[in-house]
N, C-alpha and C positions, 0 to 999 in steps of 0.2 A: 557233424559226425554222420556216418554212414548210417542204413538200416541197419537192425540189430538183425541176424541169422541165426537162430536157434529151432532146431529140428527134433522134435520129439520125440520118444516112443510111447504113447498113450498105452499101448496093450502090456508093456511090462510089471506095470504097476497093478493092473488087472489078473495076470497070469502067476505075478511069483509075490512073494513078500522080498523085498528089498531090504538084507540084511547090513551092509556094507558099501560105500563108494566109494567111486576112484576115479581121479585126473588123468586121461593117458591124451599124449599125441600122437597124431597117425604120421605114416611116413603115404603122403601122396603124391600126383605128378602134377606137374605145370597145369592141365587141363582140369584135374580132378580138384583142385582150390577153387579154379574158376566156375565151374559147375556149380562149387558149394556156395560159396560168394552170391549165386542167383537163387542160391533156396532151391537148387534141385538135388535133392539126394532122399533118400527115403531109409529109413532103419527099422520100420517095425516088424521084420523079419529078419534082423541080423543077428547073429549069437557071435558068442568068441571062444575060442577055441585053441589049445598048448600044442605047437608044431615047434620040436625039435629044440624046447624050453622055452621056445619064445611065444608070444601072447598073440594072436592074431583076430582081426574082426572079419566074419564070412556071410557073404548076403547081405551085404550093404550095399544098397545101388544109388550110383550116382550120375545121374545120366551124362552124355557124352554132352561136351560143349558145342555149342554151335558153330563156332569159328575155329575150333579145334580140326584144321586138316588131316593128314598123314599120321599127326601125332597124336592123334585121339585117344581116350584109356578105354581100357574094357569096364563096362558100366559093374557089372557085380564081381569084381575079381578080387581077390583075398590080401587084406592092407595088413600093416604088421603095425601095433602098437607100441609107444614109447612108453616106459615104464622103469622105475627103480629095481635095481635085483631085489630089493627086498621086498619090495611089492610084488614083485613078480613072484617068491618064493612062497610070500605067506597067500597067496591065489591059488601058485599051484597044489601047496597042500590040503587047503579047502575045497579046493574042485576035486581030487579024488578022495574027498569025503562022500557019502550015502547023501544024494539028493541036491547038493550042490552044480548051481551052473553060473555063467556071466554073462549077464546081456548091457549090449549098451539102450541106456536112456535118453541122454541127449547128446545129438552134435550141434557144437557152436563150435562160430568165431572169437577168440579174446581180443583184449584190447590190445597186444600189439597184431593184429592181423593174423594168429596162427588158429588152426582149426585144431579142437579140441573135439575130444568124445568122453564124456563121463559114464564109467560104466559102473555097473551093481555087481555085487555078490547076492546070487538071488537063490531062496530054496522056493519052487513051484506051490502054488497052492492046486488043493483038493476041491472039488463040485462045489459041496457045501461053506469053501473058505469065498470062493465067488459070487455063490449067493449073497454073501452078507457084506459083500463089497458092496454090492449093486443095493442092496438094502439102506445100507448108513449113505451111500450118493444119492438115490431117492430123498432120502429122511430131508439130508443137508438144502436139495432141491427143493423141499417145501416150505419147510423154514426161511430159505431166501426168499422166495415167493412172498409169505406172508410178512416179511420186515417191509417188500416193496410198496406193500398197502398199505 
């Protein structure tokens, strides 16, 4: 079996509470799989965002493949995500709720070779809800420390 490809977003989980998830596929190009294939793409600046009812992810970069000539894709250009209309429905009525956004958290590959994005339903956290993130990962950081002695 191949390396496993799975790309993070570390800072979503720090910036919003993570109400909800979801399975989508991206629609990419010949180049844009293989780029991902090598672990280069980056998400911790991409949001997603309803054009024209459909679900799209923006700011996802993926850099340009190496042997990608002519055909090369634009590294941050806006993918469109695969989704069920009813997922797609009960999103969009969440997101024009007060505070509601979607960001994605991870891209992987599955096991049949398709690349996936798992995104959240996320409401933003306030100053003090970060603080106490970074408190309880401290806490947890010391406690591991002291099991290792």
């Amino acid at each position: 079996m191949a390396n496993v490809i799975e790309i993070r977003n570390k800072r979503a989980s720090f910036e919003y509470f993570l109400v909800e998830e979801f399975n989508a596929g991206i629609q990419l190009t010949g180049t844009e799989i293989k780029s991902i294939r090598e672990g280069k793409a980056n998400i911790a600046d991409a949001f997603c965002t309803f054009i024209d009812g459909e679900l799209f992810v923006k700011a996802m970069h993926i850099a340009e493949y190496v042997l990608g000539t002519v055909y090369n894709h634009e590294p941050k250009r806006d993918r469109k995500l695969l989704l069920t209309k009813r997922e797609l429905k009960k999103l969009l009525t969440k997101v024009n709720e007060k505070g509601f956004t979607i960001v994605p958290t991870l891209l992987y590959i599955n096991e049949k070779g398709l690349a996936k994005i798992k995104i959240a339903l996320a409401r933003g956290k306030h100053f003090y809800d970060k603080r106490e993130t970074i408190k309880k990962k401290d806490q947890k950081r010391d406690i591991d420390r002291l099991r290792e002695d």
